[in-house]
Every structure is written in structure tokens, then in C-alpha cells.
N, C-alpha and C positions, 0 to 999 in steps of 0.2 A: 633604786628608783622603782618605783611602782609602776604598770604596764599604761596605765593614762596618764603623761607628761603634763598636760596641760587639760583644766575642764574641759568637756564637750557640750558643747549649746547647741539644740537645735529648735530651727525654728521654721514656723509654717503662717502662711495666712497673707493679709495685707500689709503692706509697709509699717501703718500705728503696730499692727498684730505682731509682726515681727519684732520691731524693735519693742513692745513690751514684757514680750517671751526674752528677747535677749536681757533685755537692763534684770527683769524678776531672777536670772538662772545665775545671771553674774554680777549679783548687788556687790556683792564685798568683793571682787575684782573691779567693778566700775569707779568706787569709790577707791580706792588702792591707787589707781593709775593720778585719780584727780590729786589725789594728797602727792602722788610722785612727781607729779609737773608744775605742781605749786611750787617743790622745793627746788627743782631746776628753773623756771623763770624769775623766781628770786634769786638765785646763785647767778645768773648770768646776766640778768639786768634790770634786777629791782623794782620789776614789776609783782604788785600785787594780786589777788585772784581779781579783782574787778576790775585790774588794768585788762588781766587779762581779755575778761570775760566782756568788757565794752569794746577792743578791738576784734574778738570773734562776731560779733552780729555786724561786720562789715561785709562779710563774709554769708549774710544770709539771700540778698540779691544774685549774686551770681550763682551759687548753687540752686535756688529757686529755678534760672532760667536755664540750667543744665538739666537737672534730673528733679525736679520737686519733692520727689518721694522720698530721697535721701532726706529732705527737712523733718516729711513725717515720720521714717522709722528713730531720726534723731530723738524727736518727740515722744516718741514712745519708748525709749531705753530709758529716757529721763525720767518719764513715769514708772516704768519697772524697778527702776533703779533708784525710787526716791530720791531726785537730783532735780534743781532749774534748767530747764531746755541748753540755757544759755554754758552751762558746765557743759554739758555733752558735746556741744556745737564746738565748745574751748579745745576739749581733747580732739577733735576732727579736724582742726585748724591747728594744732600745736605745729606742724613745721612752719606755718606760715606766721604766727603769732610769735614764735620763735625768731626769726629775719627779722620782723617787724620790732622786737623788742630792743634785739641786738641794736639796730641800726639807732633807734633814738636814742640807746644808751649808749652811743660809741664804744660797745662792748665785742668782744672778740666771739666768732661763733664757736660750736661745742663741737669737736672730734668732728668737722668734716658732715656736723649735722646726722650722726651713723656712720658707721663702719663698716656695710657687708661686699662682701666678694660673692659673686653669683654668676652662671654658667650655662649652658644649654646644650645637650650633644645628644644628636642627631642619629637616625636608624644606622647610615654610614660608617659612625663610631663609637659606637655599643655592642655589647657581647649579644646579645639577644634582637638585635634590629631593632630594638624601640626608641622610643620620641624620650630625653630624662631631661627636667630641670632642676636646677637647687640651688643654695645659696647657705649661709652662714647670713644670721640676723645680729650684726653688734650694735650695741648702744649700753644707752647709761646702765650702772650699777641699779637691781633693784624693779626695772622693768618686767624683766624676763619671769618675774613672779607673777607680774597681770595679763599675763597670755593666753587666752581661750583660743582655740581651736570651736569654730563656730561655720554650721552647719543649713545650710537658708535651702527653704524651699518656697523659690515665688510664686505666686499666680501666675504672673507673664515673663515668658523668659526661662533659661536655663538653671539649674539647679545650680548652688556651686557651695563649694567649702574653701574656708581661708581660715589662717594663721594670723591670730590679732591680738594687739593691744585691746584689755575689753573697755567695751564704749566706743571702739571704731568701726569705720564701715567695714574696710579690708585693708589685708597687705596681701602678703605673697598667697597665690593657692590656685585651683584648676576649676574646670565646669563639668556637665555635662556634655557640652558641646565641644570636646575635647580639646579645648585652650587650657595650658597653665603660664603663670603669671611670677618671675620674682623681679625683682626691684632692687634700685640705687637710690637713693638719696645724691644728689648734687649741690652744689655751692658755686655762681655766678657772680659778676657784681653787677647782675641785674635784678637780683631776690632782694626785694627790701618790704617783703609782707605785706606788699598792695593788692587791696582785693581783685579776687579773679577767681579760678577754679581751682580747690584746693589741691593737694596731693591725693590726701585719703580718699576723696572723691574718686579721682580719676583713676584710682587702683580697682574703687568696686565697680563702674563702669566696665572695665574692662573684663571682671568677670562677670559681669551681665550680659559677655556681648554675645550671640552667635555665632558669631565666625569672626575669623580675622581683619576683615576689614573695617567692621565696626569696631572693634576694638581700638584700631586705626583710628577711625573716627575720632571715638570717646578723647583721643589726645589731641586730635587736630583743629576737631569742629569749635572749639571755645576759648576764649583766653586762658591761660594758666598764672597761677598765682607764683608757684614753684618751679626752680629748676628741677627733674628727676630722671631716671633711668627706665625704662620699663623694657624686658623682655620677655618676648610671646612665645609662645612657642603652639603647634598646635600634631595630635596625635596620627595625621597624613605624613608628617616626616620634616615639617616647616619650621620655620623661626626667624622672627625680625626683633631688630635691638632699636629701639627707639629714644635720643636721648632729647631731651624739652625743657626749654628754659623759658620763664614767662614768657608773656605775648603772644600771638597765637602762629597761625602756623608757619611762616617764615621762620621760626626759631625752632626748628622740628630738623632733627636729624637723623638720620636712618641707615642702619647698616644689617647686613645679613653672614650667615656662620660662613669661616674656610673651610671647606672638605670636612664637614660637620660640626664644627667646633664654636663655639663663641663664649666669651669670658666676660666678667665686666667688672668696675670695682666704683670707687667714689670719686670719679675726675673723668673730664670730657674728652673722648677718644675720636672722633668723627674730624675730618681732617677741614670740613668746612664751619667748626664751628669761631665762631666771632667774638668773642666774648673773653671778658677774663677770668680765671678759671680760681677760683676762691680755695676751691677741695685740694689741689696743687700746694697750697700755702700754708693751709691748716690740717692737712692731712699727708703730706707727702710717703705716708706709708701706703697708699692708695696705690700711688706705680711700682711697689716692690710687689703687691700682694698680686697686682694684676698682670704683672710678669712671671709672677712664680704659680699662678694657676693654671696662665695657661702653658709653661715647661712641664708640669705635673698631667696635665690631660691628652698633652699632646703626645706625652710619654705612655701613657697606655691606649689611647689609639685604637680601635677594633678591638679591645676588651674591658671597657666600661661598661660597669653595670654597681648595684649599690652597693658596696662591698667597697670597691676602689673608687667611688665618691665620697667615700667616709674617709681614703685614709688622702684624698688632694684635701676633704676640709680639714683634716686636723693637723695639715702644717703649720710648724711651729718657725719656719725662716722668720727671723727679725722677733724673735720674740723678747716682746710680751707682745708686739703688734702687729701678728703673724696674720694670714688667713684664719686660723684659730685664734681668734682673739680673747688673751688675759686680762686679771688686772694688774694695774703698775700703782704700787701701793705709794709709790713717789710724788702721785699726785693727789689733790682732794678729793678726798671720798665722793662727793658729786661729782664729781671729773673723771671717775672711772668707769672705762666702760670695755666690757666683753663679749665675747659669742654669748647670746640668751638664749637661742633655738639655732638646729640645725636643718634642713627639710632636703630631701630630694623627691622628687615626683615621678612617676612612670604615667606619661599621659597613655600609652596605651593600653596598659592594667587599670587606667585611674586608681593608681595606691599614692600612698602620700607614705614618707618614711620618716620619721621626726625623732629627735633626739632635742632633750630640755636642756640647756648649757652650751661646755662645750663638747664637740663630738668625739674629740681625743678621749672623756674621760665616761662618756655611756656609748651603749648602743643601739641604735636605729631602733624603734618601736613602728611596727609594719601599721597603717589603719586601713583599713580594707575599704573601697567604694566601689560599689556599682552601679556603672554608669549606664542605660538603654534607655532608650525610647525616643519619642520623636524627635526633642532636641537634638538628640545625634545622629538621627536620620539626615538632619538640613544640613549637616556639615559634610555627607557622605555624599560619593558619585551617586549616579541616579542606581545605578546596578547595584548598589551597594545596599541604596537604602530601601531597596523593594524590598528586601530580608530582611529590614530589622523589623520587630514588632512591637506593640504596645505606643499607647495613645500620649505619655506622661513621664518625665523623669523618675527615677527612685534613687535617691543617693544615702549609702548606706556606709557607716564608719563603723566596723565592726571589733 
């Protein structure tokens, strides 16, 4: 494997400015993903591209009255990327175009909608006292090829880099203001892909936030289209598990790590939640892998650091549907799906550690970021942030 796993995009300027810088850098990963989700919406419910693409612009209202600016850097990927708006807005909406297809077609959903196992351990239980998150990204076969590694430096707001399907806004990844971010995919049977606030939406929101609360926010303040998983974590030593199922904030449930720890996988763990739990039905490897990460973390305890998060993601228990996730040649080729990426985070190096596939078979490729300036001054105590200097973030993948 070569020491760049996955492209590097970076991008600078206004919302259009960005997402034109993005769609130009990863034309032929934008167009990759759109040919990949064509053949999965057809596999799973017979929808067309402009089935698709007439139920994504349901979808352009409520994002509007969220964040606006995500319409324009949509817009402008679409132009970089020689693609109709309406494509790009399709792959930003895929989890929810997905429910929504399912459901008209009385068709069964796909793996749980994702497969990842994801984690967060705290200064308390790391070798080193720092803040680590990570996860194991699985899905379909095929994906794991249109992943950029994409690098945004806004005008307003915190710098940040995330781990994405290219043509999305975000998935997993950290800021400047030292928040990082991974994710679960969930399955309700209250997801039936009625417009509201997408998933991918609410991922880059939360890397746009400042601090924690807003992040907060970015789940609370708006309906949600999708059930999903978000955990925070932030580089003072914090972390809240946040799990969201449509509708707005009554459907918001929230938990924080034991004696440092917190795990999470594709099914709803929060002991108030109300709902019936889809991911339980269609994925029931979901409660082996989420038992077995956290006996793996709990077991090493005061000496986690990246080294011994590579070897809890590359358990192979239940495989081929381990936390390292195979494929199982047993099913349809679009029905298979594996670990595509692997990440863990040091939110207080700001390093990002990535492995392409699964982790069992490369090794961690370090990217180096440097995180300072005023962003991270406003997340510091005030003592804190008399010391730091400079007026501007710089985030730098080295």
C-alpha cells in the first residue's frame, strides 16, 4: 500500500469555492460513488437514478433552513465535478433515499444500513493521557475505493478534516477546536426517508461546531430525517454518545463513557429509548461486535494507545462479521460488505491514523495536523488561552 490511503482534497475559500475545489480534485471519485449507488438503489429497490434524484430535492427545504451553505458547496462540487446539483444532493441524501426506497418497495434494508463499531477512550484509559477516538468504517463492497480524505478550511468557523465518501459533506473526523467525531448508522421503524435533516448534514455540522454544545445543538435544534449514532468526544478529556432517531428533540438520547470508556455499534443502547429497533433484526451481529469491543478495551485499560487500537479493530470474533469486517462470498456481490477504512484519532496531537481496508491486513499511515490558533483558544480555559497565539487556524496533513 502506498503511504496516501486515500486522496487528499483540500480546500479553501467560500462554500461555492469549496465545494468547486472539492468536485475539480475528485472528479473521478465523485462520479465513482454516483455509479456505486446507482447499482445499490437498484439492487435494493428498483429505483432508478431519477427516482432517485426526484426524491433527493425533498430534501432541499430542510437543509436550506439548517445550514444554507451546505446547498452551495453542494452546488459547487456539482460544478467541479461535472455532475447536476441534483446528483450530488442524491449522494448526501443516500441514507435517507435509501429508507425511503426501501419502504415503497417493501424491500428489506441493507446490512444494518453500515456496519461500524466505534469507541472513545479517554485521558483516564490511555497509555499517554490523551483524548483517542476511532472506529471501523463497513459498508458495501466497492465503496471503500471512493474515499477522500478532504481537508476544508472555512472563512467562518473551525478548520476541520473528515474521512468521506467523495461528493459528501462529512463522515468521521476532528476540528480545530478540538472536537472529533465517529458515527453509527441506526435503523428504527421510524426511518421511512421523510424529509427532514439529513444524516451527512448533521455529521458536518458537528464538525463545524466550536465547542461541544453546539455540536449538541447541530443534533437537537432541527428535525432529523435519520435514525444515527454520533459520538463526540473533545481534546479537555470529554465525550458524550448521542443517539437520534427522526423528529426532533424528544428522540435524542444521550449517554456519557464509564471510567473512560465508551463503545458503540449499529443498534440502540440508551435504556429510554422507545422505539423499535430495526438494526437488532437486520444486523444482529451489531450486539456481538458491541460486546466484544468493549471486553477488548476494557482489557487493556491504562494502556491504550494506537498500537492496541489496531489490534481491538482487527478482531476477527464471529467472523466474517467480526469488528473487522470480511466478505462473505455467500451472499451477492452487492450485498457484500467489509471494513473500508480504519481511523483512530488523537484529539490532543490532532493526528488522524488511517488504514485503507481492513486493519488486520495494513498498517496505520500516521497524517500529521496542526492544530493552533484562535479556534482553539475559544475551546481553552481563559489561562489557557492567553498562551496561545495567532489570529487563524492552519491545518496541515503532512
Amino acid at each position: 500500500m502506498s503511504s496516501e490511503p486515500f486522496l487528499r482534497v483540500h480546500v479553501t475559500g467560500t462554500a461555492l469555492e469549496r465545494g468547486r475545489h472539492y468536485g475539480a480534485q475528485a472528479a473521478h471519485l465523485v462520479a465513482g460513488s454516483m455509479d456505486t449507488y446507482r447499482r445499490i438503489f437498484e439492487h435494493y429497490a428498483g429505483w432508478d437514478w431519477d427516482d432517485v434524484t426526484r426524491h433527493a430535492r425533498t430534501y432541499v427545504q430542510p437543509i436550506e433552513a439548517y445550514r444554507t451553505h451546505m446547498l452551495e458547496e453542494m452546488q459547487g462540487i456539482a460544478e467541479g465535478a461535472g455532475l447536476a446539483f441534483e446528483d450530488v444532493l442524491a449522494l448526501n441524501v443516500r441514507t435517507e433515499v435509501m429508507f425511503a426506497a426501501i419502504a415503497r418497495a417493501a424491500a428489506r434494508a441493507p446490512a444494518a444500513a453500515g456496519g461500524c463499531t466505534a469507541f472513545a477512550a479517554l485521558p483516564e484509559a490511555t497509555a499517554e493521557g490523551h483524548t483517542l477516538l476511532g472506529q471501523n468504517w463497513d459498508w458495501i463492497r466497492g465503496t471503500g475505493g471512493n474515499v477522500v480524505v478532504l481537508e476544508a478550511e472555512p472563512e467562518d468557523g473551525p478548520d476541520f478534516v473528515t474521512v468521506v465518501e467523495a461528493g459528501l459533506l462529512a463522515k468521521t473526523g476532528l476540528n480545530s477546536a478540538g472536537m472529533g467525531l465517529v458515527t453509527n448508522a441506526l435503523v428504527s421503524d421510524a426511518d421511512r426517508g421523510e424529509p427532514g435533516v439529513p444524516y451527512h448534514a448533521i455529521l458536518r455540522a458537528i464538525l463545524e461546531s466550536e465547542r461541544p454544545s453546539t455540536a449538541l445543538e447541530a443534533i437537537t435544534r432541527h428535525s432529523r430525517a435519520s435514525s444515527a449514532n454520533y459520538l463526540i468526544a473533545h481534546r479537555d478529556g470529554e465525550a458524550v454518545n448521542v443517539e437520534a432517531a427522526p423528529g426532533d428533540y424528544s428522540r435524542v438520547y444521550i449517554d456519557f463513557p464509564d471510567a473512560g470508556l465508551f463503545s458503540h455499534a449499529n443498534h440502540f443502547t440508551n435504556i429510554r429509548v422507545d422505539l423499535k429497533d430495526v438494526g437488532i433484526w437486520d444486523g444482529p451481529d451489531s450486539l456481538l461486535r458491541l460486546r466484544r469491543v468493549q471486553r477488548l478495551l476494557e482489557a487493556r485499560r491504562g494502556r491504550l494507545d494506537v498500537a492496541l487500537m489496531r489490534e481491538v479493530l482487527s478482531d476477527h470474533f464471529s467472523y466474517p462479521e467480526g469488528v473487522c469486517a470480511h466478505l462473505d462470498p455467500s451472499l451477492p456481490e452487492v450485498e457484500q460488505y467489509a471494513t473500508q477504512f480504519s481511523i483512530v484519532m488523537d484529539l490532543d496531537e490532532g493526528t488522524i491514523w488511517l488504514v485503507q481496508g481492513n486493519p488486520c491486513e495494513s498498517e496505520f499511515i500516521r497524517l500529521e495536523t496542526q492544530l493552533s490558533g484562535l479556534n482553539g483558544a475559544h475551546s481553552a480555559a481563559p489561562s489557557q488561552a492567553a498562551g496561545i497565539a495567532g489570529n487563524k487556524q492552519e491545518v496541515l496533513l503532512q
